[in-house]
C-alpha positions as CSV (number, residue, x, y, z in Angstrom):
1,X,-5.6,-14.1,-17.8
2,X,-6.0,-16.4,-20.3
3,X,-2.3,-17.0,-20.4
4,X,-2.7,-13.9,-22.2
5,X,0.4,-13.2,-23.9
6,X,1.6,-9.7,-25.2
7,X,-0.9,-9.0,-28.4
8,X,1.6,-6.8,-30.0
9,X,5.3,-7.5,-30.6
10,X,7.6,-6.4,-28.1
11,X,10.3,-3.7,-29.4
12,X,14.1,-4.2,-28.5
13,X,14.6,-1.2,-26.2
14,X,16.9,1.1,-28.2
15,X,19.4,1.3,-25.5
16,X,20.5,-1.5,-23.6
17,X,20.8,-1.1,-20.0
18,X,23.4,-1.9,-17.6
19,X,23.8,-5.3,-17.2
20,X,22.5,-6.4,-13.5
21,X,24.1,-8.3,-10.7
22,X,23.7,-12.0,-12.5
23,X,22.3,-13.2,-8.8
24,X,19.7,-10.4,-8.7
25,X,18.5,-10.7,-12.0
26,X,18.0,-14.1,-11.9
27,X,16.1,-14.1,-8.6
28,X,14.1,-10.6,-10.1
29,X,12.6,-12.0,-12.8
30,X,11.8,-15.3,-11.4
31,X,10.1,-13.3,-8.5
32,X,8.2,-11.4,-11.1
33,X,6.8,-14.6,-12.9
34,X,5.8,-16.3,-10.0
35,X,3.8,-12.9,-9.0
36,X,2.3,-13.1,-12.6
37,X,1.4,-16.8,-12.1
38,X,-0.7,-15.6,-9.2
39,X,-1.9,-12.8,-10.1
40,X,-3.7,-14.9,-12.9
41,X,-4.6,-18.1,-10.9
42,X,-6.5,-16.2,-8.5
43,X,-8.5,-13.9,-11.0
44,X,-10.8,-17.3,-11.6
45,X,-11.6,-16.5,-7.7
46,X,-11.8,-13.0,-8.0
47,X,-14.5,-13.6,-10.5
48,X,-16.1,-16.3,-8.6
49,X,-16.3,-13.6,-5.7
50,X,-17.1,-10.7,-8.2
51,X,-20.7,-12.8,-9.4
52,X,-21.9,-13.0,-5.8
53,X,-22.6,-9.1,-5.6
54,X,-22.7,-8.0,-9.4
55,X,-23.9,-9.0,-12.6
56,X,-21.6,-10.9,-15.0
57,X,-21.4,-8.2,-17.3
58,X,-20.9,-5.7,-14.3
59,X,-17.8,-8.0,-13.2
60,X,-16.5,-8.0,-16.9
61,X,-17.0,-3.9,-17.3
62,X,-15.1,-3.4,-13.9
63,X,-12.3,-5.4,-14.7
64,X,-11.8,-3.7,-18.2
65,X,-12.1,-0.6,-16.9
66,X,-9.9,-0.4,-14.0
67,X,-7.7,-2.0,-16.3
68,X,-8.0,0.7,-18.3
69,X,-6.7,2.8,-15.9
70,X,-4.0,1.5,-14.4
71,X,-2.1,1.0,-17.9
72,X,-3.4,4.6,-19.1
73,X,-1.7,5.7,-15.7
74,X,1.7,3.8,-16.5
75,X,0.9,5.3,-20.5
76,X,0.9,9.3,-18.6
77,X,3.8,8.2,-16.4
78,X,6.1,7.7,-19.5
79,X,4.7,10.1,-21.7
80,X,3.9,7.5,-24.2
81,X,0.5,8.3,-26.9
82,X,-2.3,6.4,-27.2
83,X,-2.0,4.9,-31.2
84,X,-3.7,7.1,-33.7
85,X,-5.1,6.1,-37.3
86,X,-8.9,5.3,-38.0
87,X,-7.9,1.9,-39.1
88,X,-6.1,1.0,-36.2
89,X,-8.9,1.9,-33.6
90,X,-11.1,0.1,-35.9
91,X,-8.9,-3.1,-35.7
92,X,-8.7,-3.0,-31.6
93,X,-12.1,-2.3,-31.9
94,X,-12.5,-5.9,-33.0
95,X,-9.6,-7.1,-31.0
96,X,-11.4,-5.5,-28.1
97,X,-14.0,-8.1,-28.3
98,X,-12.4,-10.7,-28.5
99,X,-9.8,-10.7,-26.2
100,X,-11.6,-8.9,-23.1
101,X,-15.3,-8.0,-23.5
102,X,-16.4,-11.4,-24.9
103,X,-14.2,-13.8,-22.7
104,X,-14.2,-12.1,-19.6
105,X,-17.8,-11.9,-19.9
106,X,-18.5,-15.5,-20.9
107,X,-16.0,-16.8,-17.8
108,X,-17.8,-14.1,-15.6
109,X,-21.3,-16.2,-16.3
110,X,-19.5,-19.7,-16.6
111,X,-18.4,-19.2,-13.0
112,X,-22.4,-18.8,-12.2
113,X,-22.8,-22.5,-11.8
114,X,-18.9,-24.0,-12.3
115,X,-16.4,-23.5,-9.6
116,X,-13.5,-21.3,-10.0
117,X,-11.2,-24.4,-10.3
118,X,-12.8,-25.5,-13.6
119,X,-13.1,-22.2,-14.8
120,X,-9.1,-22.1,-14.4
121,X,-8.4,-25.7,-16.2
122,X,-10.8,-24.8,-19.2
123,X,-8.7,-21.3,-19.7
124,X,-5.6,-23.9,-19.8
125,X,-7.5,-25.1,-23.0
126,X,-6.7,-21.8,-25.2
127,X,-3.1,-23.1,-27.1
128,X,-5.0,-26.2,-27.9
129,X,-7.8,-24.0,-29.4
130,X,-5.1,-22.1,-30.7
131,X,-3.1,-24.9,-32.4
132,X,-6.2,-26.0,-34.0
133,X,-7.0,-22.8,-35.5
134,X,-3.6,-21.9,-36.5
135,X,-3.3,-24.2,-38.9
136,X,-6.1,-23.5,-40.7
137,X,-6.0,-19.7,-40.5
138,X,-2.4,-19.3,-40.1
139,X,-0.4,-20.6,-43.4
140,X,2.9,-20.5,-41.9
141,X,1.9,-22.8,-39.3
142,X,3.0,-26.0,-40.5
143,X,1.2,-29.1,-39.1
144,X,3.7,-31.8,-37.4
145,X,2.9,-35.3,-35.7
146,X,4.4,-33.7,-32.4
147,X,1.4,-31.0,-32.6
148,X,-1.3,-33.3,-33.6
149,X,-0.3,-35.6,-30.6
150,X,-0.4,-32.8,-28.4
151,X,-4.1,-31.9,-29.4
152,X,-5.3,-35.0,-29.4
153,X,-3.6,-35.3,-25.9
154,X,-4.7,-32.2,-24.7
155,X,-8.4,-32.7,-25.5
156,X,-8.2,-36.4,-23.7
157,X,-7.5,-34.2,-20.7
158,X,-10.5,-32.2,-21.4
159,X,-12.7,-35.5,-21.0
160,X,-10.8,-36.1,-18.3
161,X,-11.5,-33.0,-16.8
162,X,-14.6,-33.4,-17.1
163,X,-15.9,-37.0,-16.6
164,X,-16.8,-38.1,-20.0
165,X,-16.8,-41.3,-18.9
166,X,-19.5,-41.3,-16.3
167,X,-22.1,-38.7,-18.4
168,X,-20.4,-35.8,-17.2
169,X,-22.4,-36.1,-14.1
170,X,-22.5,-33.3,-11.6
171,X,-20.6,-30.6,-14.5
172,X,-22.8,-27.8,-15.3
173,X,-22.9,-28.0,-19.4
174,X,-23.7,-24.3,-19.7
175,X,-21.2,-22.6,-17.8
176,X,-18.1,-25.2,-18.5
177,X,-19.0,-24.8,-22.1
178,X,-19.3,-20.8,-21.6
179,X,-15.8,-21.2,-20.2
180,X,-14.6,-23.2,-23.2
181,X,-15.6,-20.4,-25.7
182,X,-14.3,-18.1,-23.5
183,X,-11.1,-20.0,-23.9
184,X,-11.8,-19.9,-27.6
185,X,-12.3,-16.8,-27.9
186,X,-8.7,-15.8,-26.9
187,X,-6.3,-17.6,-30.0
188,X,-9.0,-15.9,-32.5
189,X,-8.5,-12.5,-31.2
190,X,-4.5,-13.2,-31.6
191,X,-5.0,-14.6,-34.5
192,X,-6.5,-11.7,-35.8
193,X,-4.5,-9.2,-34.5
194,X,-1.7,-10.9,-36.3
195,X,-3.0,-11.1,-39.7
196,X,-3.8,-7.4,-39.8
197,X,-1.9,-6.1,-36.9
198,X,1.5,-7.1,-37.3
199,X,3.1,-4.1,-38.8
200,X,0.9,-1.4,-36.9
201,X,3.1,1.2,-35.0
202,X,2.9,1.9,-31.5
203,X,4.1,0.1,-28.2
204,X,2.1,-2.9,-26.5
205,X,1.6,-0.4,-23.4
206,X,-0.5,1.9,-25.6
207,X,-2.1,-0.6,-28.1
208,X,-3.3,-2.6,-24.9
209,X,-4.1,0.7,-23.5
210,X,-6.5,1.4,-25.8
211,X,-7.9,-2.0,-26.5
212,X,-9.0,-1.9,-23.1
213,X,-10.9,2.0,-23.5
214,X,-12.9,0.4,-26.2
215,X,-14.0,-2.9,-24.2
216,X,-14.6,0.0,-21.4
217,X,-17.3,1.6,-23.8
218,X,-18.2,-2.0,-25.6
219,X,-18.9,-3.7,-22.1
220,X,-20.6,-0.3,-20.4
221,X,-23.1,-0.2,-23.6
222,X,-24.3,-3.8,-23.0
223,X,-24.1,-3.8,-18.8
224,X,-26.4,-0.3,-19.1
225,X,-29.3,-2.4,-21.8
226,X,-28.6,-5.7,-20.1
227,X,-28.3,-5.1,-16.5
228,X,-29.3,-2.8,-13.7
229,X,-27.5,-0.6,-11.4
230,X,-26.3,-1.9,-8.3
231,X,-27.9,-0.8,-5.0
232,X,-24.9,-1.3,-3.1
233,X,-21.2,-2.5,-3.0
234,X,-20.8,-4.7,-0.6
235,X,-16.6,-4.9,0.4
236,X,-15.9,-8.5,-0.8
237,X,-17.1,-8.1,-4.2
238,X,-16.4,-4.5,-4.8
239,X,-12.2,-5.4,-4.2
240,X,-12.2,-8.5,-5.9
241,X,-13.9,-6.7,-9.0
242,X,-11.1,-3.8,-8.6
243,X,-8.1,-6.0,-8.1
244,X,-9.2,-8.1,-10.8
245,X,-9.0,-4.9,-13.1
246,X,-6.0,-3.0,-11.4
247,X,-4.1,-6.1,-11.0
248,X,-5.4,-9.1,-12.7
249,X,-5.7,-7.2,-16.0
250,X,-3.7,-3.9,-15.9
251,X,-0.4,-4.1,-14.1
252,X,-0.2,-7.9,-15.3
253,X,0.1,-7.1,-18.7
254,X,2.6,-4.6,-17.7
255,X,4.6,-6.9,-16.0
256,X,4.4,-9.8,-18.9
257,X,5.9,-6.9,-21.2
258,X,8.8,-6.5,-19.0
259,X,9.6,-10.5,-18.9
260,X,8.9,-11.3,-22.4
261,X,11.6,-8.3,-23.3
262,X,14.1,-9.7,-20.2
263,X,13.9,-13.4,-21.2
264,X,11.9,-13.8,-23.9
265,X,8.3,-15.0,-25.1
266,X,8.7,-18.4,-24.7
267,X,10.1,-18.6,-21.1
268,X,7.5,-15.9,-20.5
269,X,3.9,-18.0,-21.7
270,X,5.1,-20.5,-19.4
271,X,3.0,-19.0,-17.3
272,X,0.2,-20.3,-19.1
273,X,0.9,-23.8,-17.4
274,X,0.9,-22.6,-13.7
275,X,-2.3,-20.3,-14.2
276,X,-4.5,-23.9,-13.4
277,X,-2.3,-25.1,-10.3
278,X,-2.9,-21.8,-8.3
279,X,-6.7,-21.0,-10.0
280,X,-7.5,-24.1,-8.4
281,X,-5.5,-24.7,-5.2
282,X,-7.0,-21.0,-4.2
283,X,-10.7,-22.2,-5.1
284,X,-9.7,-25.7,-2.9
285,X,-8.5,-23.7,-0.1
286,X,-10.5,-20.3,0.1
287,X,-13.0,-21.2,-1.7
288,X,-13.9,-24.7,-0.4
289,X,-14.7,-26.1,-3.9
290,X,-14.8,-30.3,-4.2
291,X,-11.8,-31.6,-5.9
292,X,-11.9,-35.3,-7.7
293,X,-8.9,-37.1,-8.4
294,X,-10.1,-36.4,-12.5
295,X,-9.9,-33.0,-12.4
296,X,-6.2,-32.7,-11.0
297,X,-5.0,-35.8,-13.7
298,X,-6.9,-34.1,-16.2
299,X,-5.7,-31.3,-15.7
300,X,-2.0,-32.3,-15.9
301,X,-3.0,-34.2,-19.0
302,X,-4.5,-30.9,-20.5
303,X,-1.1,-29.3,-20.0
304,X,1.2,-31.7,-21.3
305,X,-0.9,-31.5,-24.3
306,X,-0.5,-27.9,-24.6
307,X,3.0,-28.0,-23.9
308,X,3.5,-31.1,-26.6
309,X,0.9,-29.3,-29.1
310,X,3.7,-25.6,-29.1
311,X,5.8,-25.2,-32.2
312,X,9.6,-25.6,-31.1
313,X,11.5,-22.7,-30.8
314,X,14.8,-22.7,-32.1
């Protein structure tokens, strides 16, 4: 959700298929990105619907595991292994944490007291966060006056977003600052996963596969000492929290994998820039949250920011 993009590099299939109808290919994978943009915009509502029935951690533990098991299905499907290695589990033990049980968690309990819209925009924030901390962690990364500009831009939005100028009146501190580390949260665990990652064997299918067991069994420790069971399952909540998992998390990835290996990685985190239009038009429309003329400006300011703050691709 976070504009999640593929944690492990994407293998050139070794045999290239038959090249499609140009017409039909086009419109397929332009179909498949728009469902993708969806998919993600409304998982902010999902959530927002998941916390009115279940605890924040219970939200975050369904959606990993029902994520869990619609990529191990796909994994059965194609006969594909989970990775193998102590060192390996070890690293997507940590990878685990920060790219599912931490954020989802920390969004889950942001969108206690912020509405699903804000929740959306502040996920928007993650290539900012992930500019920033690239060039510090990242050597490689050179610095330019195109990405500081887009930072600093990107950050004005945040203010924006928020009100700065009027005290930040009527924004919940807590949860929009949850949803910022949340945000956070995300270029770390990439960042991570790159610096001792980037060689490690095995598809994306079954590394994600497996990250997604462990924040299974990370998130189910902490919802069993934190929480208490549910007494019932109300309808609502109970699909929200399984399409959220199934969908939202599982067959999305899937679906990223197939368009970053059709047209690339950087058509493909374009999606990154629709996932705060739909996350919140849907909390607007279904969800009847207020909407200032700040939050859509800042918004847009937040994503020209992130746009401006990308290294170019050649």
């Amino acid at each position: 959700m976070s504009a999640p993009t593929t944690p492990h590099p994407v293998s050139a299939p070794a045999a290239a298929p038959a090249p499609p109808n140009p017409a039909t290919g086009r419109l397929d994978w332009r179909l498949r990105f728009a469902v993708l943009s969806a998919v993600w915009g409304f998982s902010f509502l999902l959530i927002k619907v998941g916390t009115e029935a279940y605890a924040p951690f219970q939200v975050a533990l369904g959606r990993v595991s029902f994520g869990a098991l619609a990529l191990l299905a796909v994994l059965l499907i194609r006969r594909e292994r989970l990775p193998r290695g102590r060192r390996t589990w070890a690293h997507l033990t940590v990878a685990a944490l920060l790219l599912n049980a931490l954020p989802f968690s920390l969004f889950a309990y942001a969108e206690l007291t912020i509405p699903s819209s804000l929740a959306g925009i502040c996920n928007a924030t993650s290539p900012l966060w992930g500019m920033a901390l690239s060039l510090v962690a990242l050597s490689e990364d050179r610095p330019t006056r195109r990405r500081f500009a887009g930072l600093g831009l990107g950050f004005l939005g945040v203010l924006t977003v928020l009100g700065a100028w009027q005290g930040f009146s009527g924004i919940d501190a807590k949860g929009t600052v949850f949803a910022l580390l949340a945000s956070l949260s995300y270029p770390i665990g990439w960042i991570y996963i790159r610096r001792t990652m980037a060689s490690t064997p095995g598809s994306p299918l079954a590394m994600t596969s497996a990250q997604l067991m462990i924040a299974t069994v990370q998130l189910g420790v902490v919802s069993a000492l934190f929480t208490s069971a549910p007494t019932s399952f109300p309808l609502w909540p109970t699909l929200s929290v399984i399409a959220l998992g199934a969908l939202g998390t599982g067959m999305a990835l899937r679906m990223q994998y197939g368009l970053v290996a059709e047209v690339g990685p950087t058509t493909a985190q374009m999606v990154t820039y629709f996932i705060p239009v739909i996350a919140t038009t849907a909390g607007v429309l279904l969800l009847d949250e207020q909407l200032h003329w700040n939050t859509p400006v800042g918004a847009a300011v937040v994503l020209a920011g992130a746009a401006l703050s990308q290294p170019r691709r050649t």
